[in-house]
C-alpha positions in Angstrom: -156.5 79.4 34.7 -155.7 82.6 36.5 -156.6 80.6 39.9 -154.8 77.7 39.2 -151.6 80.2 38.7 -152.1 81.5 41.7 -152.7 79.2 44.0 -149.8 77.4 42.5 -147.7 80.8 43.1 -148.5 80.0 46.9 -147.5 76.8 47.4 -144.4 77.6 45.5 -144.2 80.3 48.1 -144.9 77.9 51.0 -142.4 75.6 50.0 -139.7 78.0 49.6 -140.4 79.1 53.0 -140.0 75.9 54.5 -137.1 75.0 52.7 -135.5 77.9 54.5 -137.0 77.1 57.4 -135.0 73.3 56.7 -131.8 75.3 56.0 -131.9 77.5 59.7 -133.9 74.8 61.7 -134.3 71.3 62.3 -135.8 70.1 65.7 -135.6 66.3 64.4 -139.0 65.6 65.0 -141.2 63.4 62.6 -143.6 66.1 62.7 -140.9 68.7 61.3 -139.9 65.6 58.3 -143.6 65.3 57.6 -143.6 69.3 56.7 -140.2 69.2 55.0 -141.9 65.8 53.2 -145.1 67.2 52.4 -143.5 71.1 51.3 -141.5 69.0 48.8 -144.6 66.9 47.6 -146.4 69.8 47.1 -144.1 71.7 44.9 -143.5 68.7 42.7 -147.3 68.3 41.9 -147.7 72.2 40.8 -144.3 71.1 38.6 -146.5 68.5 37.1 -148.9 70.5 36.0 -149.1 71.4 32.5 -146.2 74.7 31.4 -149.3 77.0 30.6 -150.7 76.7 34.5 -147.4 77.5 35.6 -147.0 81.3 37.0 -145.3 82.9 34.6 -142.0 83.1 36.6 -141.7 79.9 37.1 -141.2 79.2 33.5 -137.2 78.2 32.9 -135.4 76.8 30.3 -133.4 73.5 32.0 -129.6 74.2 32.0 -127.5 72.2 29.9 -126.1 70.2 33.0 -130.0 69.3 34.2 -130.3 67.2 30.4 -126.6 65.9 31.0 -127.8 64.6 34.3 -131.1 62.9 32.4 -129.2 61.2 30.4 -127.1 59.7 32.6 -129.7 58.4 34.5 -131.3 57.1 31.4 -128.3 55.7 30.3 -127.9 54.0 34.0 -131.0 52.5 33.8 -130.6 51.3 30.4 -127.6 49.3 31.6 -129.8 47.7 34.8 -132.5 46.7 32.4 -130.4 44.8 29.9 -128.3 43.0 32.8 
């Protein structure tokens, strides 16, 4: 389990890193969208996995506004599906 921590501290890391990297630079190349693409990919698979292999400080409680938003889009699709 201790692995599976850490090596999901360092993708967290990498993606952060791009993410600023997104913020300061963007050549417009497919090549820089595949790394933005794949930086983002990578941090929501170590989000899937379950709370107790997440790193310790990467355990949050959701703000109130993040379950607002849920159910909102809940609610939205609700409404499409009975349409």
């Amino acid at each position: 389990m201790d692995q599976i921590k850490s090596l999901a501290r360092e993708v967290l890391a990498i993606h952060r890193e791009v993410d600023e990297w997104r913020n300061d630079y963007d050549p417009g190349s497919q090549e820089w969208y595949t790394l933005v693409n794949l930086g983002e990919v990578a941090a929501r698979l170590v989000f899937a996995l379950p709370v107790e292999m997440l790193p310790e400080e990467e355990l949050r409680t959701p703000n109130p506004r993040e379950y607002e938003a849920l159910d909102e889009l809940m609610a939205a699709l609700d409404e499409a599906g009975n349409r």
